[in-house]
NUVOBA-711433 format. One record per residue (C-alpha): y, z, x; residue in one letter; residue number from 0. Coordinates in pm, whole numbers, always signed. Example, Ala and Ser with C-alpha at 12.3 -4.5 7.8 and 13.67 -1.06 7.14 Angstrom:
2
      Y      Z      X r   k
   -450   +780  +1230 a   0
   -106   +714  +1367 s   1
end
This chain:
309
      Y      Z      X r   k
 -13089 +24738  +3387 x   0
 -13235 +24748  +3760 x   1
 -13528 +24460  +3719 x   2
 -13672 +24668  +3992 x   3
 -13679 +24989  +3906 x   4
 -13612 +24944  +3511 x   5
 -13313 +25248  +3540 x   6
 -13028 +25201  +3320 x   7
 -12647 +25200  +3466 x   8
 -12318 +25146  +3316 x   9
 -12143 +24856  +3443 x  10
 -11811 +24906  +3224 x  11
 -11708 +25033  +2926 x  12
 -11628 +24808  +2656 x  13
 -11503 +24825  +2300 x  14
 -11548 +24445  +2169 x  15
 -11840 +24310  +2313 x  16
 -11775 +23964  +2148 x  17
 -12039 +23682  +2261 x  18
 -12139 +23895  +2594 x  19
 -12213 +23628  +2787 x  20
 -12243 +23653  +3167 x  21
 -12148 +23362  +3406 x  22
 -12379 +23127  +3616 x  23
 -12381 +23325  +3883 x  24
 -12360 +23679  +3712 x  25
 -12047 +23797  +3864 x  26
 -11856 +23775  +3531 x  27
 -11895 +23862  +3186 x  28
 -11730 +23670  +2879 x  29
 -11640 +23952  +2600 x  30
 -11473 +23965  +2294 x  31
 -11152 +23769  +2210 x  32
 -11228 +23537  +2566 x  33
 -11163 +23852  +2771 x  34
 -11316 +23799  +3103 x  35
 -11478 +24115  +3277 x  36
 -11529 +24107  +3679 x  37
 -11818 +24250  +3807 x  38
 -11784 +24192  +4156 x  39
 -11459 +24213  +4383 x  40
 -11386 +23820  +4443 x  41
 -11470 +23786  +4052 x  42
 -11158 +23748  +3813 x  43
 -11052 +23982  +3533 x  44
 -10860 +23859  +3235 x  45
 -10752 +23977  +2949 x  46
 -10798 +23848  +2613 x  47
 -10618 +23554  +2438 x  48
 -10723 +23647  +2061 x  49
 -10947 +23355  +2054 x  50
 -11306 +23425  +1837 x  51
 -11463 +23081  +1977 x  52
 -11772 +22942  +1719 x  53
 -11902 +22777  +2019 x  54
 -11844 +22783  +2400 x  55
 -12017 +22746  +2752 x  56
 -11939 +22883  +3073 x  57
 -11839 +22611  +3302 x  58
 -12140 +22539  +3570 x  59
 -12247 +22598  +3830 x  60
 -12009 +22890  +3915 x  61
 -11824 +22949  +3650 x  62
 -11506 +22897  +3710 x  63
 -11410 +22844  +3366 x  64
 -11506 +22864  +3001 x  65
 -11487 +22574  +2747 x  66
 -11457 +22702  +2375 x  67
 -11396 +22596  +2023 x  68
 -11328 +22818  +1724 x  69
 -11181 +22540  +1474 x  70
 -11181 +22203  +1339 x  71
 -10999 +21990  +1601 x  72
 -11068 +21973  +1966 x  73
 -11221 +22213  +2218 x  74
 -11035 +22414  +2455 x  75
 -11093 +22544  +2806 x  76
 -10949 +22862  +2991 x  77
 -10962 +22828  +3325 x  78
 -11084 +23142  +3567 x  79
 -10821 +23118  +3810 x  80
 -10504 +23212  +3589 x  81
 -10639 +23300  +3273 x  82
 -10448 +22977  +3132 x  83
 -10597 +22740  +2837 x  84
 -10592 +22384  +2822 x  85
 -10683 +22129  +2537 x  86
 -10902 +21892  +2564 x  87
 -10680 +21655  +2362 x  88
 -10908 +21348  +2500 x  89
 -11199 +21467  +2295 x  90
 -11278 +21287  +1961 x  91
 -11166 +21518  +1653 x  92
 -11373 +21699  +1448 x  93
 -11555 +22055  +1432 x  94
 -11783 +22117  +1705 x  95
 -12092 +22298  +1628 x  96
 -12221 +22317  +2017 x  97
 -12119 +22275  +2361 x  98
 -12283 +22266  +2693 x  99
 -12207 +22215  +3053 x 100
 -12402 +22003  +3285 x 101
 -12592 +22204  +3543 x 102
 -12359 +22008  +3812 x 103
 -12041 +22101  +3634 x 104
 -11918 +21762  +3624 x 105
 -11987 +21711  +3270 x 106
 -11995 +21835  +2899 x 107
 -12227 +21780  +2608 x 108
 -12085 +21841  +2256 x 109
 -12224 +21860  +1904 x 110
 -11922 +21703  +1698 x 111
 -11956 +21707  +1304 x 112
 -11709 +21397  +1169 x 113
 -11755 +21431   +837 x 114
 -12061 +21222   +649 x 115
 -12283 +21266  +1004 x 116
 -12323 +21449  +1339 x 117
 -12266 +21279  +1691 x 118
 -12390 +21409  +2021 x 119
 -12131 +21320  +2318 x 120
 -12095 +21341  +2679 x 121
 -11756 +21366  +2845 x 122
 -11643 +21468  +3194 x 123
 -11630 +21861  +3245 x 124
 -11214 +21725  +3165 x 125
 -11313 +21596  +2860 x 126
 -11263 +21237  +2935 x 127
 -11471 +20934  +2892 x 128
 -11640 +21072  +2599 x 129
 -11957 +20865  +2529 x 130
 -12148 +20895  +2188 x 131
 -12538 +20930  +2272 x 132
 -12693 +20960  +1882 x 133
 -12592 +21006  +1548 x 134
 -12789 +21219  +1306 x 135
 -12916 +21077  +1000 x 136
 -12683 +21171   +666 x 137
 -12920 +21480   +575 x 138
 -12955 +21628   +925 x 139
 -12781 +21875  +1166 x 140
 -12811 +21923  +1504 x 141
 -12790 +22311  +1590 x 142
 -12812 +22350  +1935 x 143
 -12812 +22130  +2263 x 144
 -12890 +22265  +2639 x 145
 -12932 +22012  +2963 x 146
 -13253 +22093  +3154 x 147
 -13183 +22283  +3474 x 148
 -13206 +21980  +3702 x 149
 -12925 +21783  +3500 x 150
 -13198 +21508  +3401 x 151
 -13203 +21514  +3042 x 152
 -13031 +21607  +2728 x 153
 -13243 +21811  +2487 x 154
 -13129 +21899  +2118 x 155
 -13299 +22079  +1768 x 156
 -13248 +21871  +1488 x 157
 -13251 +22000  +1146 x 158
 -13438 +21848   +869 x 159
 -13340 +22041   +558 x 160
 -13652 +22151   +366 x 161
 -13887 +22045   +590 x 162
 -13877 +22150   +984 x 163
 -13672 +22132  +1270 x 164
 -13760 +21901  +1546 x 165
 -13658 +21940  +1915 x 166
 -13529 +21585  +2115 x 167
 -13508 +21530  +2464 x 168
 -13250 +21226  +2605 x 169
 -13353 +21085  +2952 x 170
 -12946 +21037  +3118 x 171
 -13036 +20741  +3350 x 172
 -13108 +20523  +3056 x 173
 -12963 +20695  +2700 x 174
 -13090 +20402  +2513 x 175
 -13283 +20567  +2309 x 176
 -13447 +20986  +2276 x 177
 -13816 +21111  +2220 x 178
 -13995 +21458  +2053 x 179
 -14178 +21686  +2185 x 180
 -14451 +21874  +1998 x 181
 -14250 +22164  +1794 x 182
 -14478 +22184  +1499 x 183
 -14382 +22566  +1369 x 184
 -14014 +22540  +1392 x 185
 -13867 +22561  +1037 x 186
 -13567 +22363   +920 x 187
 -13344 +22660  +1060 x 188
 -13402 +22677  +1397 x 189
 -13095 +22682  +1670 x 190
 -13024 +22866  +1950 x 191
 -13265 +22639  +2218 x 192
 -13295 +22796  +2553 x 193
 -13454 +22597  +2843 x 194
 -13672 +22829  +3091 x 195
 -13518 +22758  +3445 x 196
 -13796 +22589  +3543 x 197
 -14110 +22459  +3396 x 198
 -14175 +22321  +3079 x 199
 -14077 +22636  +2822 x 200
 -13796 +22667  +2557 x 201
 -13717 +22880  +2289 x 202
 -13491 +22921  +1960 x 203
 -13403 +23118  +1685 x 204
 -13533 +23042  +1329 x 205
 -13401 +23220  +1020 x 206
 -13145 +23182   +760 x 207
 -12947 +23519   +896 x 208
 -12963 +23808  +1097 x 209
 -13218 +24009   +856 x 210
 -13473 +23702   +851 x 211
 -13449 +23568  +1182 x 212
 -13742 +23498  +1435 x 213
 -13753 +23453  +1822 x 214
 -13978 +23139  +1853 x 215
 -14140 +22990  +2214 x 216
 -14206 +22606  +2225 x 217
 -14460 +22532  +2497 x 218
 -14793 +22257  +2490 x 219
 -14911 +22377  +2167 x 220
 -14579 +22365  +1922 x 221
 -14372 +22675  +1862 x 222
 -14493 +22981  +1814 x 223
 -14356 +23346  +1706 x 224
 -14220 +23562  +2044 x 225
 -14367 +23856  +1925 x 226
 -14634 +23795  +1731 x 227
 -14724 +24149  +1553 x 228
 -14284 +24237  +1564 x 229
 -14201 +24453  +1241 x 230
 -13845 +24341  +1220 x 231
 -13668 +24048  +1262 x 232
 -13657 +23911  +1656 x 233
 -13406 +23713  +1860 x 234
 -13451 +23503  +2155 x 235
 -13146 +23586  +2406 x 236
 -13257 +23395  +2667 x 237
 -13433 +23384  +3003 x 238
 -13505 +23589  +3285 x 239
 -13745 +23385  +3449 x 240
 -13953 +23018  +3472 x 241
 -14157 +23250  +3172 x 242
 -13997 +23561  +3097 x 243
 -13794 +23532  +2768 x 244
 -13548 +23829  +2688 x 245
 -13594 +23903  +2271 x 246
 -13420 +24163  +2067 x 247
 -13562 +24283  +1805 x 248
 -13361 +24459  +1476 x 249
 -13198 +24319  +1149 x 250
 -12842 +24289  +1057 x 251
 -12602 +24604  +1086 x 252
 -12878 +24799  +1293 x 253
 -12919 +24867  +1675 x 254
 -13184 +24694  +1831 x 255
 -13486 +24757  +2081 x 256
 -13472 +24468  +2376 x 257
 -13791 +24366  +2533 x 258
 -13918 +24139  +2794 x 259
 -14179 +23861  +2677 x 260
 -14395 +23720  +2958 x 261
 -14523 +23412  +2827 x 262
 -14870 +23283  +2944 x 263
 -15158 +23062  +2787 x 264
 -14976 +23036  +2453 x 265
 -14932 +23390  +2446 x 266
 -14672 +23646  +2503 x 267
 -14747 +24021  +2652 x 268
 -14438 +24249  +2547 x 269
 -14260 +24503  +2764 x 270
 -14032 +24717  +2608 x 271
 -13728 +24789  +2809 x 272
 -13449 +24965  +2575 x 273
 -13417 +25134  +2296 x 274
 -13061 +25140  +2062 x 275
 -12861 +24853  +2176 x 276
 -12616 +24689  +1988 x 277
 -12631 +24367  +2178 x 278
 -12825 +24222  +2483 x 279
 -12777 +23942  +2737 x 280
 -13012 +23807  +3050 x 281
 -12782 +23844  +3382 x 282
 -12933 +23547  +3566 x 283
 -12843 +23343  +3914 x 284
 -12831 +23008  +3836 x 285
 -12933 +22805  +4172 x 286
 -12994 +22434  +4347 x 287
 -12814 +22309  +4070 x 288
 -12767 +21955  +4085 x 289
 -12463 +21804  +4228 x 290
 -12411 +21460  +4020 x 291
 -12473 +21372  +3635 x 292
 -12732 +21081  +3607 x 293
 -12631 +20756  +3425 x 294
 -12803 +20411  +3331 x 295
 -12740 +20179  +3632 x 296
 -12349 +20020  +3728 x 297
 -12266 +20289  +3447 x 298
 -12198 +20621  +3661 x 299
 -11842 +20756  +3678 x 300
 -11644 +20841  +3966 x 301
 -11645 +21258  +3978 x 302
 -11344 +21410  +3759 x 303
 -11084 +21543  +4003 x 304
 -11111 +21859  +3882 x 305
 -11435 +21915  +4026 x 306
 -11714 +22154  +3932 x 307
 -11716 +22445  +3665 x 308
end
């Protein structure tokens, strides 16, 4: 879609659509199996390697390659130049339930399950030095984890079973300890947290599955439903702007109608911008990303050799 004019146009056909997830700088799509599509000429094509990753990020700020897991064990990146796939083989082992690279590209963030508890780690964007920042309590999950745009601070949804979800923030220069913002609304199943690009707003995903799921936006006041007066179930994709939060609405096995939510004043006005979709994705530019990951003092790391993502 034109965010000018609002006119539709095919960019490629595609049969498996997969996680439909375009790169950093929106020159590349990630489809189905870890098939790469090229939307531009300098940007690669690849084709797929049979891989259905559980969890993955594109590698920042350019995206020149994709780190993935899709089993117990440790994760896996494919680079952009070849199409070839490394392990990360110095990551701890377990089964990763998130991943997410650094705005700088010089780092990754992992949710790692090891059995009785969940860690959150940092590692180069190789995978080395991996450094455990928290451990969840027995009874909780972590679902999601994002860095904030200017590669800052850590943020992560924590998931209290029976009770509510909770979303923490990590400040990088000192990781000694993590604080909460106000997210009073979220229920224990929220995941899926999306940092605006700028500003102060996030968003998630609450619901059990597909049929009962709700697009929620976290600002001053706590969280609060996308679409308030939505007659099916909503999703929050991501976003297109510092307040502009892409949602698509429609419940399990049915095509769905994607709309733009402005946010503003704890408030959302709702612009409907397509009708029958099967799936949706924001194609953003991500830019002035930052150009070094922040640590506590006499604790920062050379920069891996294998430079930015």
């Amino acid at each position: 879609m034109d965010p000018t004019t609002g006119t539709l146009a095919c960019l490629f056909p595609v049969k498996d659509p997969g996680s439909f997830a375009f790169g950093p700088q929106g020159d590349r799509v990630l489809l189905g199996g870890l098939r790469v599509q090229g939307l531009t000429s300098d940007a690669p094509t690849l084709p797929s390697v049979g891989a259905s990753p559980s969890v993955f990020d594109w590698g920042h700020p350019l995206g020149l390659a994709v780190v993935f897991a899709d089993h117990p064990g440790q994760p896996e990146k494919r680079f952009m130049d070849d199409g070839h796939v490394e392990q990360l083989s110095s990551l701890p082992k377990g089964t990763y339930q998130g991943i997410a690279y650094h705005p700088s590209g010089l780092a990754l963030g992992f949710i790692v399950d090891e059995g009785a508890r969940q860690g959150i780690w940092l590692s180069s964007n190789e995978g080395k030095d991996a450094q455990r920042l928290v451990f969840s309590r027995p009874e909780t999950v972590f679902s999601s984890l994002a860095f904030s745009p200017d590669g800052q601070t850590l943020w992560w949804i924590a998931q209290h079973p029976g009770t509510v979800s909770e979303v923490h923030d990590m400040d990088l220069t000192d990781r000694t300890g993590f604080g909460t913002i106000l997210s009073r609304g979220l229920d224990a199943t929220a995941h899926g947290l999306q940092l605006a690009p700028a500003g102060s707003l996030k968003a998630a995903t609450q619901g059990a599955d597909c049929d009962h799921r709700e697009a929620m936006v976290i600002d001053s006041d706590g969280a609060s439903p996308a679409i308030a007066d939505a007659t099916g179930p909503t999703a929050a994709l991501g976003w297109l702007d510092a307040s502009t939060l892409l949602v698509a609405e429609g419940g399990c096995h049915e095509t769905q109608t994607l709309a733009a939510v402005s946010w503003h004043q704890h408030a959302g006005q709702v612009t409907v911008l397509a009708h029958d979709v099967d799936t949706g994705a924001p194609r953003t530019v991500l830019r002035n990303a930052p150009t070094e990951v922040p640590a506590p003092p006499n604790e920062s790391p050379p920069a891996p050799p294998g430079g930015v993502g």
